[in-house]
C-alpha positions as a LaTeX table, in Angstrom:
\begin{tabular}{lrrr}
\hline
Residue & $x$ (\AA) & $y$ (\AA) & $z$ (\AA) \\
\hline
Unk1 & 5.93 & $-10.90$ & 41.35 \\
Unk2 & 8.57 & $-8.40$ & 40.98 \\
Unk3 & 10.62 & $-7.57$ & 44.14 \\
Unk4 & 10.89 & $-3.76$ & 43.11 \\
Unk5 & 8.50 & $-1.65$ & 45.25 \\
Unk6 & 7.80 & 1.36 & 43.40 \\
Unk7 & 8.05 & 4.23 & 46.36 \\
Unk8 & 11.19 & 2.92 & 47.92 \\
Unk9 & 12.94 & 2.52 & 44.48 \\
Unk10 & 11.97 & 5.87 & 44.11 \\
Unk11 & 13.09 & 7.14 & 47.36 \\
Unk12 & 16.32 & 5.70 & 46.98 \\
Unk13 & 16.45 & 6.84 & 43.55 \\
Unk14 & 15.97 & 10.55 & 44.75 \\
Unk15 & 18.08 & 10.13 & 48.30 \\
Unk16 & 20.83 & 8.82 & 45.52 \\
Unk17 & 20.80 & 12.04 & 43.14 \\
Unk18 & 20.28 & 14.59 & 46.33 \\
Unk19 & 23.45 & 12.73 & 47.73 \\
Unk20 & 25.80 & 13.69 & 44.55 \\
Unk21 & 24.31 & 16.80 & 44.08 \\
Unk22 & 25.43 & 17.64 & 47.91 \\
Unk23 & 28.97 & 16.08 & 47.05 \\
Unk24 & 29.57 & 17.84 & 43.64 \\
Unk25 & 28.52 & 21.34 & 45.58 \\
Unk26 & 31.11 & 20.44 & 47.97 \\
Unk27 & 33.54 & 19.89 & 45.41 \\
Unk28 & 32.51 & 23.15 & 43.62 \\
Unk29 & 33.15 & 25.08 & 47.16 \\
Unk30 & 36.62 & 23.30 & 47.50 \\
Unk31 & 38.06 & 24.50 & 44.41 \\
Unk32 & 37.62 & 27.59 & 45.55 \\
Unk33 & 39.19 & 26.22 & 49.00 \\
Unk34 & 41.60 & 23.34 & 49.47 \\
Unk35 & 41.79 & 22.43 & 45.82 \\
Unk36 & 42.11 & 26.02 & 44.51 \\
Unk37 & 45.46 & 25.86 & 44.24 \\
Unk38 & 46.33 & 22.11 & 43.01 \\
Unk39 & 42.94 & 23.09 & 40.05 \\
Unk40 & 45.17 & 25.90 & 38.36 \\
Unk41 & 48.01 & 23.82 & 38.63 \\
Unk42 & 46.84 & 20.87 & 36.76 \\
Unk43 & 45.40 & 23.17 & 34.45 \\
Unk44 & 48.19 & 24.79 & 33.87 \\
Unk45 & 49.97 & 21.03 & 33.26 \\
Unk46 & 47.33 & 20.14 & 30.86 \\
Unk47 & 47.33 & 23.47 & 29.10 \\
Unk48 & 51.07 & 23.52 & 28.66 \\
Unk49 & 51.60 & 19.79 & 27.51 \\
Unk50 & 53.49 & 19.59 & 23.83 \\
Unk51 & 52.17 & 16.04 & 23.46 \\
Unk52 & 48.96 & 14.32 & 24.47 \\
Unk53 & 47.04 & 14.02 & 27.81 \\
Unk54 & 47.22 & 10.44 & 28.93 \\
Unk55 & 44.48 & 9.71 & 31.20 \\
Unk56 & 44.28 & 6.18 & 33.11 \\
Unk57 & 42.33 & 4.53 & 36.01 \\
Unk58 & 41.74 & 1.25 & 37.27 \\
Unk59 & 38.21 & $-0.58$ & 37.07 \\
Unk60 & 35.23 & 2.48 & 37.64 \\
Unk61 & 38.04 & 4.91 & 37.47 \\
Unk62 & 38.85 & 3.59 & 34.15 \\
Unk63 & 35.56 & 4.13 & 33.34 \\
Unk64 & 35.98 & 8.09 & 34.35 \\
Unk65 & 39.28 & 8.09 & 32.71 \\
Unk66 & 37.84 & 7.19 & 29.38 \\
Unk67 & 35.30 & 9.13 & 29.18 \\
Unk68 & 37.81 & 12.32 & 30.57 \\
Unk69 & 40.09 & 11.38 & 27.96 \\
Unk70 & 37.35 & 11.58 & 25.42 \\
Unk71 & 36.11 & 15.10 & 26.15 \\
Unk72 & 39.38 & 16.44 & 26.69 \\
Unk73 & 40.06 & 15.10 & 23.24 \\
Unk74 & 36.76 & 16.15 & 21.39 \\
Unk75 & 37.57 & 19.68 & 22.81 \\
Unk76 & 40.93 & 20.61 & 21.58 \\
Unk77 & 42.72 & 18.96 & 23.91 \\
Unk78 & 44.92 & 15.59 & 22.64 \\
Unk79 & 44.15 & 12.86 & 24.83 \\
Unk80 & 43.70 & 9.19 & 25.03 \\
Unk81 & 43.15 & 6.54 & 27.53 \\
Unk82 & 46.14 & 3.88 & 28.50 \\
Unk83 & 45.25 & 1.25 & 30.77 \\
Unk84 & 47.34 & 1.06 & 33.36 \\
Unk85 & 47.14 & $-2.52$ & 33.29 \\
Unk86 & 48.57 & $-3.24$ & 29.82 \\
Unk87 & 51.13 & $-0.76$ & 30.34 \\
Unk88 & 53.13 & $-2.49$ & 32.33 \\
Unk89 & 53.00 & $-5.04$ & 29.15 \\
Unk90 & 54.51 & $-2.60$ & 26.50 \\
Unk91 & 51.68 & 0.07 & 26.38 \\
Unk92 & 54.16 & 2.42 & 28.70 \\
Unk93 & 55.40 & 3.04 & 25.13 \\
Unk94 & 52.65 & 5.30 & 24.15 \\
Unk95 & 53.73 & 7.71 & 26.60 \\
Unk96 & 56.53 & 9.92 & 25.87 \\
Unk97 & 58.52 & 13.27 & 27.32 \\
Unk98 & 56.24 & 15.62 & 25.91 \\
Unk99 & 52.57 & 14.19 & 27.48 \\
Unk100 & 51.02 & 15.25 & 30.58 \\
Unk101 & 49.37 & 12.06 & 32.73 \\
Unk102 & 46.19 & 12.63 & 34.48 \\
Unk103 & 45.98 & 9.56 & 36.81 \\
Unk104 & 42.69 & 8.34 & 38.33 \\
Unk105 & 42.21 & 6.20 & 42.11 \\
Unk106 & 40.03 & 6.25 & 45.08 \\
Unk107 & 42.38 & 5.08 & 47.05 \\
Unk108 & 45.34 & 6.64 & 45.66 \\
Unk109 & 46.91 & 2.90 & 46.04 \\
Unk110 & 45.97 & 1.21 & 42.89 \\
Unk111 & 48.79 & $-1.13$ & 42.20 \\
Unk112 & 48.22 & $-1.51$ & 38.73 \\
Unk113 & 49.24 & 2.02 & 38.56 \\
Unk114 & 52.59 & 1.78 & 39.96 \\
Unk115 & 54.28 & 1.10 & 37.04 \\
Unk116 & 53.02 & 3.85 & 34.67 \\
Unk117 & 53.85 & 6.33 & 37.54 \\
Unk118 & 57.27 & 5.19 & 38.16 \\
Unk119 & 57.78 & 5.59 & 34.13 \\
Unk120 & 56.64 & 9.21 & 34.57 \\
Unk121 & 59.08 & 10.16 & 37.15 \\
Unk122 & 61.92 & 8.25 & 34.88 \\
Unk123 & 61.21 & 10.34 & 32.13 \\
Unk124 & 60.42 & 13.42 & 33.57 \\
Unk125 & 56.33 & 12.97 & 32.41 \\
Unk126 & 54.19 & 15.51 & 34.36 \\
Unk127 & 51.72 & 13.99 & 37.07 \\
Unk128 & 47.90 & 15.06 & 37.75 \\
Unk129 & 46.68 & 12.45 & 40.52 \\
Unk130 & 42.95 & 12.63 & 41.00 \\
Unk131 & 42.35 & 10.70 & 44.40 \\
Unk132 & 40.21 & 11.20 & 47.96 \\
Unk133 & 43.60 & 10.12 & 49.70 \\
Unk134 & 45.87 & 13.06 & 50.40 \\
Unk135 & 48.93 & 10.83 & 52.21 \\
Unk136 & 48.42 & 7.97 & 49.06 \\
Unk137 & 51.28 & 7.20 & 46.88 \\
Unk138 & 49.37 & 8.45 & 43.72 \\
Unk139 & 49.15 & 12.24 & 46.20 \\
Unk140 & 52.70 & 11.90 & 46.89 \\
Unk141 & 53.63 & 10.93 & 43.48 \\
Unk142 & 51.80 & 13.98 & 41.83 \\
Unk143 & 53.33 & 16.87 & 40.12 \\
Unk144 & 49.64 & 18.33 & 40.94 \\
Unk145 & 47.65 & 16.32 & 43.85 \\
Unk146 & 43.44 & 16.84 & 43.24 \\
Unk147 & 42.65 & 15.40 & 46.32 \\
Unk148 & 38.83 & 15.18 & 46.34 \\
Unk149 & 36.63 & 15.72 & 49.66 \\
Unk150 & 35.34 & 12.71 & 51.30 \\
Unk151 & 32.03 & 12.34 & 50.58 \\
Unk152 & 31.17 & 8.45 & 50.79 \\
Unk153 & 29.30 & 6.44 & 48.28 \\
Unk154 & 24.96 & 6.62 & 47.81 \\
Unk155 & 24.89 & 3.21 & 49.33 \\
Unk156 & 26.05 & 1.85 & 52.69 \\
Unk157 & 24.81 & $-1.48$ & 52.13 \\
Unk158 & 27.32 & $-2.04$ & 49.13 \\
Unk159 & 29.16 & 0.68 & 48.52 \\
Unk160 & 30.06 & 0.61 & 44.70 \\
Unk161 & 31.81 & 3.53 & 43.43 \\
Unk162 & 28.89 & 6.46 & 42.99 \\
Unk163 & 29.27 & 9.18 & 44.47 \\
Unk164 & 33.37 & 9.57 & 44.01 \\
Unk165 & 32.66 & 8.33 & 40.14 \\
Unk166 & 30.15 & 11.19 & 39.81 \\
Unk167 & 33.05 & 13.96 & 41.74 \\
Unk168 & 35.97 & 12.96 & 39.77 \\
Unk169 & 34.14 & 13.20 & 36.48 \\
Unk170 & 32.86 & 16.58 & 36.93 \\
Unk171 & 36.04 & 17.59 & 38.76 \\
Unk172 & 37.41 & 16.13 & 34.94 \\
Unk173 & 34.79 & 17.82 & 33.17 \\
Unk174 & 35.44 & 21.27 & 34.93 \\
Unk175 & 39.27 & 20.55 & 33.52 \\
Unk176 & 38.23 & 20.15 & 30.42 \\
Unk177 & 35.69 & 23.54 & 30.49 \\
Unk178 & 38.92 & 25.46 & 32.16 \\
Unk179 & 41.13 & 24.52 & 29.23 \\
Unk180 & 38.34 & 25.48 & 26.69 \\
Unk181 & 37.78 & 28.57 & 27.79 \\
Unk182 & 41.56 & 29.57 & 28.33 \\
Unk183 & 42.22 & 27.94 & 24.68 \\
Unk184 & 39.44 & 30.40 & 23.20 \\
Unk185 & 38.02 & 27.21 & 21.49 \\
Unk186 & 34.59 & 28.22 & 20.05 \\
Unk187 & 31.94 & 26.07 & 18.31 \\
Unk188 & 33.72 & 26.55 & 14.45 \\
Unk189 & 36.57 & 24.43 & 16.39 \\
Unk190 & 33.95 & 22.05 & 17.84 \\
Unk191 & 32.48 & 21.56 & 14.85 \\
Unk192 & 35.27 & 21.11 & 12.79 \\
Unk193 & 36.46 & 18.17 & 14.90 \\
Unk194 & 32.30 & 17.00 & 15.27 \\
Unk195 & 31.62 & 16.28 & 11.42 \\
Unk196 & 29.54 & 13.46 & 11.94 \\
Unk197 & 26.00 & 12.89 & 13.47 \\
Unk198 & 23.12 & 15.92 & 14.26 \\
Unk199 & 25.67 & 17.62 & 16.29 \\
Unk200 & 28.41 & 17.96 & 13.87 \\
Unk201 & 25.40 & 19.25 & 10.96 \\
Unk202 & 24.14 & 22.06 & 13.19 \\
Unk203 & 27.47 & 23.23 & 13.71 \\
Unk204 & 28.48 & 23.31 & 9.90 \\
Unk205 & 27.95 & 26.68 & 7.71 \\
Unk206 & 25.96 & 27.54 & 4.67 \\
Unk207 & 28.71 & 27.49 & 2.38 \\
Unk208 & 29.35 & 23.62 & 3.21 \\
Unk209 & 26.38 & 22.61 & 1.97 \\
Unk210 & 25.23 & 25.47 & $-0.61$ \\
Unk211 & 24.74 & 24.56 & $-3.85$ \\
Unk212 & 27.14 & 26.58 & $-6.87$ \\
Unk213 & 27.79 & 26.72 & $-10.19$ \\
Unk214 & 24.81 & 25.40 & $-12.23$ \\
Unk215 & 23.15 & 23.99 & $-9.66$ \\
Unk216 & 23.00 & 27.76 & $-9.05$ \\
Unk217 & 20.73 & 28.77 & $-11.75$ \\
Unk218 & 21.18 & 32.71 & $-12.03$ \\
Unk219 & 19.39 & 34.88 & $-14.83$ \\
Unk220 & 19.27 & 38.63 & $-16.22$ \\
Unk221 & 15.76 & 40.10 & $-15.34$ \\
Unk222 & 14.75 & 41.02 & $-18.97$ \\
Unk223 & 14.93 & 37.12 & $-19.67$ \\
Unk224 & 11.53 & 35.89 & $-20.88$ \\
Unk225 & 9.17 & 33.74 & $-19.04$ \\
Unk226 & 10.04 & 30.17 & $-21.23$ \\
Unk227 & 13.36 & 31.02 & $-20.65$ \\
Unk228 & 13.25 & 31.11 & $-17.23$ \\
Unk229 & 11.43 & 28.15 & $-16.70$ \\
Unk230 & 14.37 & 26.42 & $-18.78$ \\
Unk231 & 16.91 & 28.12 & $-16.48$ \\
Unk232 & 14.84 & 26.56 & $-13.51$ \\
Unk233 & 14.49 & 22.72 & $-14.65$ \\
Unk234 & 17.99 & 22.96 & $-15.60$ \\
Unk235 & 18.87 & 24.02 & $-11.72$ \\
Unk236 & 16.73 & 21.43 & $-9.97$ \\
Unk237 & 15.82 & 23.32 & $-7.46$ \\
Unk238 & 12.55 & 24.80 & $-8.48$ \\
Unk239 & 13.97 & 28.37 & $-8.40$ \\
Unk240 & 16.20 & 30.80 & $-10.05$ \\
Unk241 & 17.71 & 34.02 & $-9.14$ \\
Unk242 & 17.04 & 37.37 & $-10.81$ \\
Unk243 & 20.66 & 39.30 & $-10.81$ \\
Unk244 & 21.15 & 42.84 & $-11.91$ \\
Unk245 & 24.49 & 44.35 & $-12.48$ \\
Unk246 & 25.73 & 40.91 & $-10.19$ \\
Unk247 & 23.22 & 41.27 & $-7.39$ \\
Unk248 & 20.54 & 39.47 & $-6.67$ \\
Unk249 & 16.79 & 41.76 & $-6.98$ \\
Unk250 & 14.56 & 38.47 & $-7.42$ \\
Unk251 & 13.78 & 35.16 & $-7.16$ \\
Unk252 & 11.43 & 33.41 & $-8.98$ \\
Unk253 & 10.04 & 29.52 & $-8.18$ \\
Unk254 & 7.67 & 27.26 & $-9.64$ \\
Unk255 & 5.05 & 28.88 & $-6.85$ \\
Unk256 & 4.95 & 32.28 & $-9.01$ \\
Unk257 & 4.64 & 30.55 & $-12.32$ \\
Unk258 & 2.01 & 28.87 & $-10.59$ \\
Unk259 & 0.40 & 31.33 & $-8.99$ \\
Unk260 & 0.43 & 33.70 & $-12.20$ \\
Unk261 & 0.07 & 31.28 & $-14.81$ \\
Unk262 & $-2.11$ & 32.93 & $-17.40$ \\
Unk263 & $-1.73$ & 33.17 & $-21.16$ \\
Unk264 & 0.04 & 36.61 & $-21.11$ \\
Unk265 & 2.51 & 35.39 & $-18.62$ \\
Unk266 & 4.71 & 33.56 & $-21.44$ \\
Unk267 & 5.13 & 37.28 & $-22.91$ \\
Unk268 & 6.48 & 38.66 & $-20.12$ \\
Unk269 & 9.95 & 38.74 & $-18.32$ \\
Unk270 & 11.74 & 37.54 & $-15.06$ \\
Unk271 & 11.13 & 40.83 & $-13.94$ \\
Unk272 & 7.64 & 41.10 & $-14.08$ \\
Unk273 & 6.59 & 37.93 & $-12.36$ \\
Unk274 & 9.71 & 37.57 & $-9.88$ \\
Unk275 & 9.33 & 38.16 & $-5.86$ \\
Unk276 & 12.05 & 41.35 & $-5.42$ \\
Unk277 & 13.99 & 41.49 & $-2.62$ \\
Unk278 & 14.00 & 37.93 & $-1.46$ \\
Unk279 & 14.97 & 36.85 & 1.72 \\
Unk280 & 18.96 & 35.51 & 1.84 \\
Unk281 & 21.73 & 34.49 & 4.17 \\
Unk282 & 24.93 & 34.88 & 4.61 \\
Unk283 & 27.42 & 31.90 & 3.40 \\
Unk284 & 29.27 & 31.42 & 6.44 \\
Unk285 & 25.97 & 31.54 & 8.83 \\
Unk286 & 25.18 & 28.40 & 10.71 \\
Unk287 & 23.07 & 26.30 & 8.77 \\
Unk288 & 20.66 & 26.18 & 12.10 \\
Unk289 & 20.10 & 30.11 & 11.03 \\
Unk290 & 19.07 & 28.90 & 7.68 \\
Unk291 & 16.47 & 26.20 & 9.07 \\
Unk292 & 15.36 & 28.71 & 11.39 \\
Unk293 & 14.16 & 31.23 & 8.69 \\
Unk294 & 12.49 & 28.78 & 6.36 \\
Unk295 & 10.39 & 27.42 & 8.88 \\
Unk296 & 9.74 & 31.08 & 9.87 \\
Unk297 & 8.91 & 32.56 & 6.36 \\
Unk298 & 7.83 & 28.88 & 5.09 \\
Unk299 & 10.04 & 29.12 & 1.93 \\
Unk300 & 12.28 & 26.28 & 1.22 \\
Unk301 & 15.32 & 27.87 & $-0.41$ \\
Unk302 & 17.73 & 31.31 & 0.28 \\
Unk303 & 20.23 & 32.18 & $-1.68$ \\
Unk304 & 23.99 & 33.31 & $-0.24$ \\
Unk305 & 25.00 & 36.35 & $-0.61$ \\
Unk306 & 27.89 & 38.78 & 0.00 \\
Unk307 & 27.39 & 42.51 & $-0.25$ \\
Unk308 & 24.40 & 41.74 & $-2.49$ \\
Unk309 & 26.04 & 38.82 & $-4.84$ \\
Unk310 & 24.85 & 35.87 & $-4.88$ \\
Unk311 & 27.33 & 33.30 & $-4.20$ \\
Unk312 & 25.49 & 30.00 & $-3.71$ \\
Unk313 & 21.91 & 28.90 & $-2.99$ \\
Unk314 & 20.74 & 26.38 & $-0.12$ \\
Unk315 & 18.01 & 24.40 & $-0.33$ \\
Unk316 & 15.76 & 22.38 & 2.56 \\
Unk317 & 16.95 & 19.12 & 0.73 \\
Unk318 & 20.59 & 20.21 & 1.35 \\
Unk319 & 19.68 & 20.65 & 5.07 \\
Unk320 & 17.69 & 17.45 & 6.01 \\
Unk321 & 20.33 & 15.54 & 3.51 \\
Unk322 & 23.29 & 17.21 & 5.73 \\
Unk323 & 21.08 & 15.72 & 8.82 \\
Unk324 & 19.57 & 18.61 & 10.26 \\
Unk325 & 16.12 & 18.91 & 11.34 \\
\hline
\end{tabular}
């Protein structure tokens, strides 16, 4: 029989996420209080570093520092995690004059941390302290203090870091959001450091995964019906473009020849059977605009084009191949 009853999981499941969402709106209110001015400060720090962010914590703190030092990192900002344990065994190495150390403790008296802050003041290393202790070593040690409001933890019974895990990542995350905005880092930066996985594909552009050349199967519009149908199997993609003069009036896919497929058809031209004025994108539109009007006109290619030329053509195979859905 399990021991779980279902309401009072609940309950404390819901007095748990009520509890945070009270502490991180107190946080919000103090940066715009006691931690307004020690937030532009370490921003400041962090925005003005030559070398990398080095973010470490002890234990659940090392937990927040990783995953701080991971968006800081996939946003622009160079960062990486040192734990403060193995650097007092050589790791203190890694950092160097030109970093900026964002240092993570409850307490504010980690010992483990002594060490890599006592390197920083040696070498002149900035300090960003992130602690609920204002009279701590790790406060006084601080080129910029973030000293948290006390808040407590969701349980009283045991009370395992929760509540000031949840505060000092979104007090890291609102770093990292500060910096992004200041930087003028936009999504063609995001996605240029995102290549992989569904998020990198939706952020990549037509012309990365347009096909060119003769996978690009253009033709003149007085070309004959056999002929085009050579142009198309030679272009694999069931379709070819009709260009006049260098821009494109017409497409025409195996749907027309299908749909008009009569004996007189094979003595006429591109012209006469092609759709004119197709629908086309721009090459350096997001390939989500590209999936977006397929599914909306139901067609399964457009061609690129600038100022009328076509420059490339994407197909649906290109997009679900490039991992977009």
């Amino acid at each position: 029989m399990s021991i779980i009853d279902p309401k009072a999981a609940v309950a404390a499941g819901q007095d748990t996420i009520r509890a945070e969402a009270r502490a991180l709106d107190t946080l919000a209110e103090a940066l715009a209080g006691e931690l307004n001015e020690a937030f532009v400060h370490a921003a400041r720090l962090l925005a003005e570093a030559k070398g990398r962010v080095i973010v470490s914590g002890m234990g659940k703190s090392g937990h927040i520092a990783r995953k701080i030092a991971a968006t800081l990192a996939s946003t622009g900002t160079p960062a990486q995690f040192v734990h403060p344990a193995e650097a007092s065994h050589g790791d203190l190495g890694m950092i160097v004059e030109a970093d900026c150390v964002l240092a993570i403790s409850r307490s504010g008296e980690t010992a483990e941390l002594s060490d890599l802050l006592y390197h920083c003041r040696r070498i002149k290393v900035p300090i960003i302290g992130m602690t609920f202790k204002p009279g701590s070593s790790l406060a006084t040690a601080s080129t910029a203090a973030l000293v948290l409001p006390e808040c407590g933890e969701a349980s009283e019974e045991a009370p395992a870091p929760t509540i000031s895990t949840t505060m000092c990542l979104a007090l890291g995350d609102a770093l990292a959001v500060a910096l992004i905005k200041a930087r003028g880092f936009t999504a063609d930066h995001f996605g240029a450091i995102h290549p992989g996985g569904k998020l990198g594909a939706a952020l990549k552009k037509v012309t990365d995964v347009m096909r060119v050349g003769q996978s690009d199967p253009l033709i003149a519009p007085d070309i004959s019906v056999p002929d085009t149908m050579k142009a198309m199997s030679v272009g694999g993609i069931g379709a070819v473009g009709v260009i006049e003069e260098g821009k494109l009036i017409g497409i025409v896919t195996d749907g027309d020849l299908r749909r008009k497929l009569s004996p007189e058809m094979f003595g006429k031209t591109a012209r006469d059977i092609m759709t004119a004025a197709p629908k086309t994108i721009a090459p350096g539109a997001p390939i989500a605009d590209a999936i977006a009007i397929m599914n909306e006109k139901r067609i399964t290619l457009l061609f690129a084009v600038e100022e009328g030329k076509p420059v490339g053509v994407v197909h649906m195979h290109d997009l679900l191949a490039a991992g977009v859905r």
